[in-house]
C-alpha positions in Angstrom: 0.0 0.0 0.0 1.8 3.2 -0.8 2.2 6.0 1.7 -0.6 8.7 1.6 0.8 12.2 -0.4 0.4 15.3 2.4 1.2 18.6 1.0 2.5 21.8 2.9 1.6 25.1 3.1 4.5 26.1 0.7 3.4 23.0 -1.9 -0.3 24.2 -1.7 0.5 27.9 -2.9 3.0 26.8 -5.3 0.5 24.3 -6.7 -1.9 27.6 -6.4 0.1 29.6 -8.3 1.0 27.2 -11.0 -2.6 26.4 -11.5 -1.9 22.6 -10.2 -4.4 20.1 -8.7 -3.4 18.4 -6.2 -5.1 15.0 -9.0 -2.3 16.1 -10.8 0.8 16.6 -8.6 -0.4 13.2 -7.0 -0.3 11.5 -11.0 3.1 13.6 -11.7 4.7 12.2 -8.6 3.6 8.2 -9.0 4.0 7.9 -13.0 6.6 10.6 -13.8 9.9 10.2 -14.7 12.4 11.2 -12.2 15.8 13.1 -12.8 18.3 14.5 -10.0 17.6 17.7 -9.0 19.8 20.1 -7.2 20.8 19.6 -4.0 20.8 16.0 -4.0 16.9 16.1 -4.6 14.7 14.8 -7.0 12.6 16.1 -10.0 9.6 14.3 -11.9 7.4 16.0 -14.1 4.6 15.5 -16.1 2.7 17.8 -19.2 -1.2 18.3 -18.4 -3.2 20.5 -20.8 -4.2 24.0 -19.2 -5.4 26.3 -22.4 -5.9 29.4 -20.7 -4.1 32.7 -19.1 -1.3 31.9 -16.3 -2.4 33.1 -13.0 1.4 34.4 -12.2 1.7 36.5 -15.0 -1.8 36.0 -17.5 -0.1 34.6 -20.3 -1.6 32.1 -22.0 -0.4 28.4 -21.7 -1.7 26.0 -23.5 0.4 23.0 -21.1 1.4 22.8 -17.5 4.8 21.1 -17.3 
């Protein structure tokens, strides 16, 4: 049985602010790929369709990476 995913404060607004769900993040992290990151920590990522204005900046993007 795999451990349940708990998000922080920090992950929730970044997730906010990137226009992530946490369906998402929670697919990204079991089905990504994963590559070294800095600091000895780890990356995945995953593309999911988004087709409208960034909530950062309101550009539009058509995928969230």
């Amino acid at each position: 049985m795999e451990k349940p995913i708990e998000f922080s404060e920090h992950a929730k607004l970044q997730m906010k602010l990137r226009g992530a769900t946490d369906n998402e993040v929670v697919t990204a992290i079991h089905s990504g790929k994963w590559e070294n990151a800095k600091r000895g920590k780890f990356h995945s990522q995953s593309d999911f369709a988004f087709n409208k204005k960034s909530p950062v900046n309101q550009k539009f993007i058509k995928l969230k990476l």
